[in-house]
C-alpha positions as CSV (number, residue, x, y, z in Angstrom):
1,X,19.1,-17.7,-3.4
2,X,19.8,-19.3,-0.2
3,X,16.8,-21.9,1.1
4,X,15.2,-21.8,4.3
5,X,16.3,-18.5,4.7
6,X,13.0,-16.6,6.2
7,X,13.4,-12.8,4.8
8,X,14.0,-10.7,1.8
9,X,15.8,-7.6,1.7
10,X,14.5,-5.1,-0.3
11,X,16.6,-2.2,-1.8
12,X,14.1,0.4,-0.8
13,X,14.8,-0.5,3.0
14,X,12.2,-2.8,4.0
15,X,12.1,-6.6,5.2
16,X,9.8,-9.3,4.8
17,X,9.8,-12.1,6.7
18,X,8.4,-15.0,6.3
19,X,6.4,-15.9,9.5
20,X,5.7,-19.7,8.3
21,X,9.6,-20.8,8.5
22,X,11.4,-23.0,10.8
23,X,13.7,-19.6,11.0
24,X,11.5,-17.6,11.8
25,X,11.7,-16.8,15.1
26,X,15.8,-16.3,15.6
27,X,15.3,-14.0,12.5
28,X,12.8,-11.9,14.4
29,X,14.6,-11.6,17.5
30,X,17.8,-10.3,15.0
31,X,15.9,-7.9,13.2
32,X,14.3,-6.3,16.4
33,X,18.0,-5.5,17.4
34,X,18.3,-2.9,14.5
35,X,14.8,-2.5,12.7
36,X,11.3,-1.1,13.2
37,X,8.2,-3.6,12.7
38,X,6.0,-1.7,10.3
39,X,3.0,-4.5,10.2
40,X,2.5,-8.0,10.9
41,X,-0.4,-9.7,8.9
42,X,-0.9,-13.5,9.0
43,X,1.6,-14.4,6.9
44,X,4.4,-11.9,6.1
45,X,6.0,-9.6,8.6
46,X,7.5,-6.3,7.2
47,X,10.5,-4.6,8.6
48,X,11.9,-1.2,7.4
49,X,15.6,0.6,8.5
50,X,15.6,3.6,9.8
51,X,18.5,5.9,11.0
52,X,17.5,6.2,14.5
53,X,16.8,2.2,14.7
54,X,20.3,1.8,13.3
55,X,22.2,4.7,15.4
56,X,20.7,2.7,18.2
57,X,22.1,-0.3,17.7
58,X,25.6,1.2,17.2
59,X,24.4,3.1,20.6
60,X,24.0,-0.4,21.6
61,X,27.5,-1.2,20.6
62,X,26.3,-3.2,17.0
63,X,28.9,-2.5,14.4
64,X,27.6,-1.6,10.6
65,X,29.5,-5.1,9.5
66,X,27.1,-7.0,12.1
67,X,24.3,-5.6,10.9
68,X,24.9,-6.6,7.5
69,X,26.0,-10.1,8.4
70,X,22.6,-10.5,10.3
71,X,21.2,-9.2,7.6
72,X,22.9,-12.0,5.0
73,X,22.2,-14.5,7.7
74,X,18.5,-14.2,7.5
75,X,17.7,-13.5,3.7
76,X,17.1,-15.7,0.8
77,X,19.0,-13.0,-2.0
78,X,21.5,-11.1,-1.6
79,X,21.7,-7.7,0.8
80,X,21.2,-5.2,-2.1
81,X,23.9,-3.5,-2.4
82,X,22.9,0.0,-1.6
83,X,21.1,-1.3,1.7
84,X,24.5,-1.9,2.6
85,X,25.4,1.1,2.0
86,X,22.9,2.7,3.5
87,X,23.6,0.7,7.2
88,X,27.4,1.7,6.9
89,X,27.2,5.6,5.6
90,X,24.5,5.9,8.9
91,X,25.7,4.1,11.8
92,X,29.5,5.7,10.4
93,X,27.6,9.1,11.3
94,X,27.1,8.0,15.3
95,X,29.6,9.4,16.8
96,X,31.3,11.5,13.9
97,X,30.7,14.5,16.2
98,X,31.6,14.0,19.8
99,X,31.2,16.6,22.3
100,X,33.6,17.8,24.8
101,X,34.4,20.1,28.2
102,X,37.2,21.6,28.7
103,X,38.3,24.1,31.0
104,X,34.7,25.4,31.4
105,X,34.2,25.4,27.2
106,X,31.9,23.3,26.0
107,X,33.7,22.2,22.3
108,X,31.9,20.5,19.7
109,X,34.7,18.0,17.7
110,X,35.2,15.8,14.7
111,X,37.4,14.1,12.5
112,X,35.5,15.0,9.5
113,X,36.7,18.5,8.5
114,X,33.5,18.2,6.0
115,X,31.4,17.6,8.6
116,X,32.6,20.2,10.8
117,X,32.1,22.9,7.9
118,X,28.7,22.0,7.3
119,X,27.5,22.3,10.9
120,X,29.1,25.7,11.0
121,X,27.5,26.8,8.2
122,X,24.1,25.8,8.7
123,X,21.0,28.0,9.6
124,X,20.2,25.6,12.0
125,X,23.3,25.3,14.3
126,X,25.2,28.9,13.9
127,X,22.9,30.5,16.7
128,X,25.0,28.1,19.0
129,X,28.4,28.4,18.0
130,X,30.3,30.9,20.0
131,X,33.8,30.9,18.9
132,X,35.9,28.9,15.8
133,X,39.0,27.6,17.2
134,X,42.1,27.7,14.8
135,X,41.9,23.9,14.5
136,X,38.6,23.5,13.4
137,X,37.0,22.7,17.0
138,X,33.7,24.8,17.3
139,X,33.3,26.3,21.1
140,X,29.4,25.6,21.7
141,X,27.4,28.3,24.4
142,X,26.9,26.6,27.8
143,X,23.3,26.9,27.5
144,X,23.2,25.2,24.1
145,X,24.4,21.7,24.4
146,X,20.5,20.2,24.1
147,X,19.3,22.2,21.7
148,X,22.9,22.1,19.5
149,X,22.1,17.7,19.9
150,X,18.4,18.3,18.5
151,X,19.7,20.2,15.3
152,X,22.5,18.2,14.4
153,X,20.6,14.9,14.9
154,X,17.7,16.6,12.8
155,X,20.3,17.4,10.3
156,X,21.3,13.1,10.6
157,X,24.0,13.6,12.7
158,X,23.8,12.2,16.3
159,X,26.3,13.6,18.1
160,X,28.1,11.6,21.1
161,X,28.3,13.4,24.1
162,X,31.4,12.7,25.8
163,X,31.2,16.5,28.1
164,X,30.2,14.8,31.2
165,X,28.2,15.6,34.1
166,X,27.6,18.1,37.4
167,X,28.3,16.7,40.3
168,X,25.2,16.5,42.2
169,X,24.8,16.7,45.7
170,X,25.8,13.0,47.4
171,X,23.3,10.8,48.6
172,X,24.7,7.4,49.8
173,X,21.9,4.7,49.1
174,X,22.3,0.9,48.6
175,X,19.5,-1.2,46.8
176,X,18.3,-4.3,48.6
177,X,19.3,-3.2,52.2
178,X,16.6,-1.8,54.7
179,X,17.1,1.2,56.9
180,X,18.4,-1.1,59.5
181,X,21.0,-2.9,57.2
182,X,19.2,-5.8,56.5
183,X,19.8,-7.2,53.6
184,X,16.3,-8.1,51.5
185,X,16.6,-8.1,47.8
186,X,19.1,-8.0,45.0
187,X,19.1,-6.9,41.7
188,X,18.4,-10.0,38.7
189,X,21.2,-10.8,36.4
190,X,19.3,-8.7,33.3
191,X,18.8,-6.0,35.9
192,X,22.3,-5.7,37.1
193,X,23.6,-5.8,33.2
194,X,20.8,-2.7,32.3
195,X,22.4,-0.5,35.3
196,X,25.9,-1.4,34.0
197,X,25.0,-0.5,31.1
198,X,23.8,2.7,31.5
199,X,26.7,3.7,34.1
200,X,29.6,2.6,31.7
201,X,32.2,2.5,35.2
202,X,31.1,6.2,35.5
203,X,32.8,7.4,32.5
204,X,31.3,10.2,30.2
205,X,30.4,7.8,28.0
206,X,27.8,6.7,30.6
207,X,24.9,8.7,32.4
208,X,22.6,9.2,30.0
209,X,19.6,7.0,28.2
210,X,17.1,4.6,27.9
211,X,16.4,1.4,29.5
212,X,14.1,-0.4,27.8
213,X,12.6,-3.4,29.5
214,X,8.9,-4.9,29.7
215,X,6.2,-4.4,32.2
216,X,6.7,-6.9,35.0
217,X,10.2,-6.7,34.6
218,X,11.3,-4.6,37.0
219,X,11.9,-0.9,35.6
220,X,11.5,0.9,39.3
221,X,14.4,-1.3,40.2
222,X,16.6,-1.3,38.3
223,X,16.4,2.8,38.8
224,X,16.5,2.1,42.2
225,X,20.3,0.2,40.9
226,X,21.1,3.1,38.8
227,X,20.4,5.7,41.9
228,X,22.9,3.3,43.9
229,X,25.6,3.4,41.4
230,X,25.2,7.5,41.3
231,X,25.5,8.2,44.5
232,X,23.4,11.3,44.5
233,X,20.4,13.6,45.2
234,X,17.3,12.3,42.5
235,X,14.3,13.6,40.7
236,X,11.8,11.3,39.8
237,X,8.8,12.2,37.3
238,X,6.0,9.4,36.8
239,X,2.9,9.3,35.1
240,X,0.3,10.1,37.8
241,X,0.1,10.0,41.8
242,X,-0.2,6.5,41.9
243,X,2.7,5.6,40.4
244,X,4.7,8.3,41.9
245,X,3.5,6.7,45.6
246,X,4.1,3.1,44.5
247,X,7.9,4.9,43.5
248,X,8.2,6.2,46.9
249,X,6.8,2.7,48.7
250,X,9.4,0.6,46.4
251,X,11.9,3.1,47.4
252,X,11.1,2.9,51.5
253,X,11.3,-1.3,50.9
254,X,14.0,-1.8,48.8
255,X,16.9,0.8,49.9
256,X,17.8,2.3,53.2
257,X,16.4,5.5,52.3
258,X,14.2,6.8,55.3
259,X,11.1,8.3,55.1
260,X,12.3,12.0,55.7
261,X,14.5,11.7,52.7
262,X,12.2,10.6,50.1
263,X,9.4,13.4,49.3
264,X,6.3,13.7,47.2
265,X,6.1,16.9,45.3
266,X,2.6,16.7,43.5
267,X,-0.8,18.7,43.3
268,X,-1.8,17.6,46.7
269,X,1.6,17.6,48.4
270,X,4.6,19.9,47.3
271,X,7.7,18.4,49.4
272,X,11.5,18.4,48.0
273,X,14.1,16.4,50.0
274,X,17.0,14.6,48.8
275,X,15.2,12.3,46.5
276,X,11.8,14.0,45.0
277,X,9.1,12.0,43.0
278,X,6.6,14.0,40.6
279,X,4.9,13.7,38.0
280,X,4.5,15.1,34.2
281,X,1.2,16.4,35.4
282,X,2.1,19.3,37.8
283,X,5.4,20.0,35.7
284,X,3.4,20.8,32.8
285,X,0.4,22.7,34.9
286,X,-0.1,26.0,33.5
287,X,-2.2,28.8,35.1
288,X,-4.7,30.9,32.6
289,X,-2.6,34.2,31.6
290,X,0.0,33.3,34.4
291,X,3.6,33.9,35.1
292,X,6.0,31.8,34.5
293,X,4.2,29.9,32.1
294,X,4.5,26.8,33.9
295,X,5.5,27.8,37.3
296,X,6.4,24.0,38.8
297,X,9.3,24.2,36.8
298,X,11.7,25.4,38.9
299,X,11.6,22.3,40.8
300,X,14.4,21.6,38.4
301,X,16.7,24.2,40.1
302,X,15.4,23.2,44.3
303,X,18.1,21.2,44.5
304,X,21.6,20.2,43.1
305,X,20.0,17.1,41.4
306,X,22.9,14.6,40.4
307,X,20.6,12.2,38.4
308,X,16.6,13.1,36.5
309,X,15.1,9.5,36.0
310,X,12.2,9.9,33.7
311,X,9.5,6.9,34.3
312,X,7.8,6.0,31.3
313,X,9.6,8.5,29.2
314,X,7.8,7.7,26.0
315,X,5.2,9.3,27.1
316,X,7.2,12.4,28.5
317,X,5.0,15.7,27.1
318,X,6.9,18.7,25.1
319,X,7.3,21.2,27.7
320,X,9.5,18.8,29.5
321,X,11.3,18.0,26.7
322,X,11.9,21.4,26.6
323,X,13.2,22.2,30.1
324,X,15.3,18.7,29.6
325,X,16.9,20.8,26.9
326,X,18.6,22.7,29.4
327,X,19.7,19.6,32.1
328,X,22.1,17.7,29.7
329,X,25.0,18.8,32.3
330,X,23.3,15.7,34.8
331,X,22.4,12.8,34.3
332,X,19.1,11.4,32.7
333,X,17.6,7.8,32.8
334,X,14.6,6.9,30.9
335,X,12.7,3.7,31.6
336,X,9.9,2.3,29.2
337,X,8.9,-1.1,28.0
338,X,8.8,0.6,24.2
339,X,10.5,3.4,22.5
340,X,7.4,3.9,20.0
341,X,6.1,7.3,20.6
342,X,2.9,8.0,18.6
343,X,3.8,11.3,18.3
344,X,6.7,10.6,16.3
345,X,9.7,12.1,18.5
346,X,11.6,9.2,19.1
347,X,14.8,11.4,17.8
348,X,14.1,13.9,21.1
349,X,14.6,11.4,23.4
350,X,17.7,10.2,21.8
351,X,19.5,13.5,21.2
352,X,17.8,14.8,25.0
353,X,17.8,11.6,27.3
354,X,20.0,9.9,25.4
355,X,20.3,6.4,22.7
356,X,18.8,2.9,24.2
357,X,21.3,1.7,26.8
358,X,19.6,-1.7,27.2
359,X,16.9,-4.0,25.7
360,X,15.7,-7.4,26.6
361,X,13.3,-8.7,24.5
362,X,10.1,-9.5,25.8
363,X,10.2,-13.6,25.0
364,X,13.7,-14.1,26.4
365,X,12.5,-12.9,29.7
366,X,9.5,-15.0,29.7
367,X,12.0,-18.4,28.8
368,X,13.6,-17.5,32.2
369,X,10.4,-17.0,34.4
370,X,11.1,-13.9,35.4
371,X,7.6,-12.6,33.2
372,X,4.9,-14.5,33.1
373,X,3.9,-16.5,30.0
374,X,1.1,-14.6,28.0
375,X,-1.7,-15.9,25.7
376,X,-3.3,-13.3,23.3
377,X,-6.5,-13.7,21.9
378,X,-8.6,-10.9,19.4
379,X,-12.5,-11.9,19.2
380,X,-13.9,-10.6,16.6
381,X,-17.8,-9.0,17.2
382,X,-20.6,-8.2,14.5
383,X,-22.1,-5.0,14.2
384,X,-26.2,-5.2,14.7
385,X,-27.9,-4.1,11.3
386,X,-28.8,-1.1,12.9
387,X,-25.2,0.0,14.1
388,X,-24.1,-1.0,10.7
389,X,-26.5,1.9,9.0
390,X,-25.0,4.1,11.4
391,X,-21.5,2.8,10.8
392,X,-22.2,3.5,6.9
393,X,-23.0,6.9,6.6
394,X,-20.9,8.1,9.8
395,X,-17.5,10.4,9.3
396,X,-14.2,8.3,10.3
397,X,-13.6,9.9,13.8
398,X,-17.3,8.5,14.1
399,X,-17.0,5.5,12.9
400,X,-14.2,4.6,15.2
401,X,-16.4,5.4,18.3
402,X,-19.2,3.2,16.9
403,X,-17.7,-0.3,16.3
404,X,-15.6,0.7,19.4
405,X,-18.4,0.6,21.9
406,X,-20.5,-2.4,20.2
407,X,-23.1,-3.2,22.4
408,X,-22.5,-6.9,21.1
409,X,-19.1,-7.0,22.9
410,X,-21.1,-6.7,26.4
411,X,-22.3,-10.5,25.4
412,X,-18.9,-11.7,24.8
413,X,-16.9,-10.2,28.0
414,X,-20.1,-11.9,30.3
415,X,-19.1,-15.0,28.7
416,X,-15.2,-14.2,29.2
417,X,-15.8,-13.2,32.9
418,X,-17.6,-16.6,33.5
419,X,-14.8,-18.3,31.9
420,X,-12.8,-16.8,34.4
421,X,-14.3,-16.6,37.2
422,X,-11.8,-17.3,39.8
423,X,-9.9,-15.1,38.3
424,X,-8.3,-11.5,39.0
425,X,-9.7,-9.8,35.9
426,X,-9.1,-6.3,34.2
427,X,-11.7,-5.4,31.7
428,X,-10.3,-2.5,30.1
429,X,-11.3,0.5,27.6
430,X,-11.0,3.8,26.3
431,X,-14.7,5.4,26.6
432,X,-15.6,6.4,29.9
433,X,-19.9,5.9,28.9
434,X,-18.8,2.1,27.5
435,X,-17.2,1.9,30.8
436,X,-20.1,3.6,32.9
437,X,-22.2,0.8,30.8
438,X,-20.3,-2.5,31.9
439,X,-19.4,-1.3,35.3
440,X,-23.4,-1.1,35.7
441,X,-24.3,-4.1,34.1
442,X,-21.2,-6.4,36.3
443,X,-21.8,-4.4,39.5
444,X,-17.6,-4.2,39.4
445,X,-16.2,-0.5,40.4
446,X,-15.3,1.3,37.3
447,X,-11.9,3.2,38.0
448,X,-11.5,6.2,35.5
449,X,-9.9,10.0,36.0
450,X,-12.2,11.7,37.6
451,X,-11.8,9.1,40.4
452,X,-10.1,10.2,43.7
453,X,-6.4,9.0,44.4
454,X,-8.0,7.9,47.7
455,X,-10.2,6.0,46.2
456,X,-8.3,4.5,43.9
457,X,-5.7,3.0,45.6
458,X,-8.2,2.3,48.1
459,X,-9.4,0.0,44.9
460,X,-6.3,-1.3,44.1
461,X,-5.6,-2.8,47.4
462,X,-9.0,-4.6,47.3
463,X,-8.0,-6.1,43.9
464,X,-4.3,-7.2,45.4
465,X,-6.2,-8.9,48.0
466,X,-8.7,-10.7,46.6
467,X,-11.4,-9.2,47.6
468,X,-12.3,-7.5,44.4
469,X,-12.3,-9.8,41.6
470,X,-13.4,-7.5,38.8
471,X,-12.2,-4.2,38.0
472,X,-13.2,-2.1,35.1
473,X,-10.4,0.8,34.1
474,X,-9.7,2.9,31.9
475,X,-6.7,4.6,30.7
476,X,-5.5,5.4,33.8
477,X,-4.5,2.3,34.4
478,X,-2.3,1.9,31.6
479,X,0.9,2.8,33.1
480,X,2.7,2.4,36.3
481,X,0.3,0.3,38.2
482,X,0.7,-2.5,40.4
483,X,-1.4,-5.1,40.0
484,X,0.6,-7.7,40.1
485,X,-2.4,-10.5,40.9
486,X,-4.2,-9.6,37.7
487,X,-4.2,-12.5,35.3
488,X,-6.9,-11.7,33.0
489,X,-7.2,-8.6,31.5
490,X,-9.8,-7.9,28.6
491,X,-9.7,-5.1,26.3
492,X,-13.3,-3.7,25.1
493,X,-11.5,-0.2,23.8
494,X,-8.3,1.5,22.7
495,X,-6.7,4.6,21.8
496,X,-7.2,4.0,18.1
497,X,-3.9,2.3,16.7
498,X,-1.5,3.4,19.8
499,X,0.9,0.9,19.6
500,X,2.5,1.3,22.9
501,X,-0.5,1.4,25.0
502,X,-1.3,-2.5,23.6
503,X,1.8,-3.0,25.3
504,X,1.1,-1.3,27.8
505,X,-2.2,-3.0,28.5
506,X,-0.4,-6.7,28.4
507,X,2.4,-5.3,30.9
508,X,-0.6,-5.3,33.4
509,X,-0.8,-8.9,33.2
510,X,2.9,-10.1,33.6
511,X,4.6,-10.1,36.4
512,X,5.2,-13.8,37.2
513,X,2.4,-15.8,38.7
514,X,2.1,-18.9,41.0
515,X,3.0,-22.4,39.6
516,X,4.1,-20.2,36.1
517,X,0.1,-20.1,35.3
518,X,-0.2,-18.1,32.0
519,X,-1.5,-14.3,31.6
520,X,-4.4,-14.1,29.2
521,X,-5.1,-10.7,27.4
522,X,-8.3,-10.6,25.6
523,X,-9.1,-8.2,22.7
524,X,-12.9,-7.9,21.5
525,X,-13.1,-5.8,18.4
526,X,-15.4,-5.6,15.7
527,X,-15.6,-7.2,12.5
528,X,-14.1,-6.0,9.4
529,X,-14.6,-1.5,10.8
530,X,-12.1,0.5,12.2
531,X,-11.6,-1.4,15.4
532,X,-10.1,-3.9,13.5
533,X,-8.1,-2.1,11.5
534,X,-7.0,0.1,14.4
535,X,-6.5,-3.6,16.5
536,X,-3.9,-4.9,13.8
537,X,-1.9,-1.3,14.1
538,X,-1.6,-2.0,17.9
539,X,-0.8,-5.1,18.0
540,X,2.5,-4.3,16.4
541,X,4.7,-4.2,19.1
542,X,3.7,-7.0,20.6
543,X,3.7,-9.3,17.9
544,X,7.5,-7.9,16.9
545,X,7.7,-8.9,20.6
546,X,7.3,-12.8,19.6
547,X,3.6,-12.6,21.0
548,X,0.5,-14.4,18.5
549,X,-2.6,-13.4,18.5
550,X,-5.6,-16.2,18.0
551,X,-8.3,-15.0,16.0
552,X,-11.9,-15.9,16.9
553,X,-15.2,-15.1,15.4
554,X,-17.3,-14.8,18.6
555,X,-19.7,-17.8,17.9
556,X,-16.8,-19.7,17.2
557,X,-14.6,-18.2,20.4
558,X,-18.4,-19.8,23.0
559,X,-18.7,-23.3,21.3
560,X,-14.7,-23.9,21.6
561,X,-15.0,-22.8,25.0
562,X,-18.5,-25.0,25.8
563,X,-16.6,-27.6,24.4
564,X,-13.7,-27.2,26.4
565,X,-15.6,-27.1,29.6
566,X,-17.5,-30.2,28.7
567,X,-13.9,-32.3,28.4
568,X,-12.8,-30.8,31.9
């Protein structure tokens, strides 16, 4: 045993770590690099491998031997010896099959023999071979190069596509320069390594996968970098029309694009020009008995599209993974400040966008000022005896609903809301009648679907001003919008235990703020029901992040704060 260590390796795969140790911290930010945070109670954190968080760190250019030495580093016992194992015999299997073009034939490769004989004589791979070359090299159809990638990484293969790319149509653009040539921005250090990263000199080996970075940080530029470094015509899919307009403003400030060459294409406005922003929403519109099934997807064919960058691509729906399926021959970029999809296909967007490119944890960034500093708070609510009886004997979907929208928590966020008065606040939720509730009660606009674009950025711009201090949202604003004068944001409801819109939710808040003042994300759930439980499953990413939550009861949460206000 080796003291002071924090963690213990355990031979089934998991990791606890000890979150109590003066190690703690540098052991964290090691085991993020290769493992998935499974929960984070008080005291212990648990950590589990996995073969896609290990093929991407070897995506990332981590070697099985530094895994297992970060591993040792870290932990009190021993690495058991099949964990060891385990790390070698799966990162040795990214890249065992490398695919290849030549002269028009796309040819799938190995040095494994074994391997090679097993993928051609699988059920799930033989409708995609076309020919058997006399050494062992299987020709692949042309139209079968994303689906072949889905099978063999199901099969725990991930296969390194080396078979390069179309050359899209050229588009000179330079980041940082306006239309004029005036020189006005440049990219950060972090920013500039994420789009070297992902372009790897231009080589095969390049051009494909996913930047992950936090909210705040920058994603929409350092696409914009990636864009300059292509060279060529772009399709941009977002998450709604605001974001894809606040693409195209960001676009019209920060390159020398001109307005004529940058086009919407959404439900209100269909435009394509040489670089075309949309979103998942009219891709995936379908008409009632119609044909084709989803007739917007032939914006994918409009033009000779040299780069797809897909904004926020852990929330990219099926039917595009499906037509991505058939674009592995250009290039792909995925941004997103997490990789956790709650739907469990975090192996699509590896074998169809491609493995992580880049990752900067969270804290790092905040150490250098370029994110604001964030405090995270959870208050915890009681139920009224009456909402209790109708907790007890309600079904679980139910029961959720009911401790979610606690009238009690209406008490707490006026008390919050007074605290920050001067403040640029977000109050935040998933019900849209909770919402309807508070937005009555404050006399602050409630922003929700059914509200107009107009409208809503109408809203926004009154918040960036000033002249709107409160703003109560829901999930629409969980991704892709600028806010970057919110401070305060306070959470009365979320999507049960969605991990990545907790994240989300805290990217609102931290984009770097005057004289470094510090974010503060507020979380009122109540006691010891499903909102809690649900609260601690989202909270996971963020505290693997390096973020702590403070716990308050609610009573305690007002006299700490009255006595705070009394020593000002």
């Amino acid at each position: 045993m080796v003291k002071g260590t924090p963690a213990v390796v355990q031979s089934d795969g998991t990791i606890l770590l000890e979150v109590d140790n003066p190690a703690f911290e540098e052991a964290r930010d090691s085991l993020m690099r290769f493992s998935d945070l499974v929960k984070s109670p008080e005291y212990i954190h648990t950590y589990r491998l996995s073969p896609l968080s290990l093929w991407n760190a070897a995506s990332c250019g981590l070697t099985s031997e530094e895994v297992i030495e970060a591993l040792s580093a870290v932990s009190k016992y021993e690495v058991p010896s099949n964990i060891k194992a385990f790390i070698a015999d799966t990162m040795g299997k990214y890249g065992v099959l490398t695919l290849h073009s030549e002269e028009d034939r796309l040819l799938l490769r190995s040095k494994d023999v074994f391997v090679l004989e097993e993928v051609k004589r699988s059920d799930k791979t033989a409708p995609f071979i076309e020919e058997i070359l006399s050494d062992g090299t299987l020709v692949i159809r042309q139209n079968a190069r994303g689906p072949l990638k889905q099978a063999l990484i199901k099969m725990g293969y991930p296969c390194e596509d080396l078979a390069g790319y179309k050359a899209g149509d050229p588009l000179p653009i330079r980041f940082g320069y306006t239309s004029n040539g005036e020189r006005k921005y440049s990219l950060r250090p972090y920013q500039k390594a994420a789009c070297e990263a992902f372009w790897a000199g231009g080589s095969a080996r390049g051009g494909s996968g996913v930047i992950v970075l936090p909210c705040g940080a920058g994603k929409t530029i350092v696409g914009m970098g990636v864009m300059e470094k292509v060279g060529m015509q772009t399709l941009i899919l977002t998450t709604n029309v605001v974001a894809l307009r606040q693409w195209i403003s960001e676009l019209l400030d920060k390159t020398d694009l001109s307005p004529d060459m940058v086009k919407e294409y959404s439900g209100e406005c269909k435009e394509i020009g040489p670089v075309t922003v949309s979103t998942y929403q009219i891709l995936t519109y379908r008409k009632r008995g119609g044909k084709p099934e989803y007739p917007h997807f032939e914006l994918f064919d409009k033009r000779n599209w040299g780069l797809i960058i897909y904004d926020e691509v852990h929330l990219l729906p099926a039917p595009v993974f499906r037509i991505t399926a058939d674009l592995q021959a250009r290039r792909r970029l995925g941004l997103t400040a997490t990789l956790v999809r709650e739907d469990g296909r975090e192996d699509e967007v590896f074998s169809l966008i491609g493995p992580k490119k880049f990752d900067k944890p969270w804290k790092e960034l905040e150490e250098q000022n370029w994110i604001a500093q964030a405090l995270c708070h959870e208050i915890r609510v009681d139920l009224s005896s009456e909402d209790r009886l109708e907790y007890a004997v309600a079904d679980e979907r139910d029961k959720y609903r009911i401790a979610a929208t606690n009238p009690r928590k209406l008490e707490i966020l006026k008390h919050i809301l007074k605290r920050h008065q001067d403040d640029q606040v977000l109050v935040i939720g998933q019900y849209l009648d909770q919402l309807e509730g508070i937005s009555t009660e404050l006399g602050a606009p409630l922003l929700c679907g059914q509200t107009p674009n107009a409208e809503r950025e109408a809203l926004y711009q009154a918040f960036k001003e000033g002249r709107l201090k409160t703003l109560v949202v829901s999930k629409v604003a969980n991704f892709a919008v600028d806010l970057p004068d919110a401070s305060v944001a306070i959470q009365v409801s979320g999507t049960f235990g969605s991990r990545q819109e907790e994240a989300q939710r805290l990217g609102r808040l931290l984009r770097p703020k005057p004289q470094g003042d510090c974010a503060v994300f507020y979380s009122l759930v109540t006691r010891n029901t499903k909102d809690q439980e649900f609260s601690q499953k989202r909270q996971l990413f963020l505290t693997e992040q390096g973020y702590k939550y403070t716990i308050w009861e609610a009573q305690h949460f007002i006299e700490a704060d009255a006595r705070e206000m009394n020593t000002r």
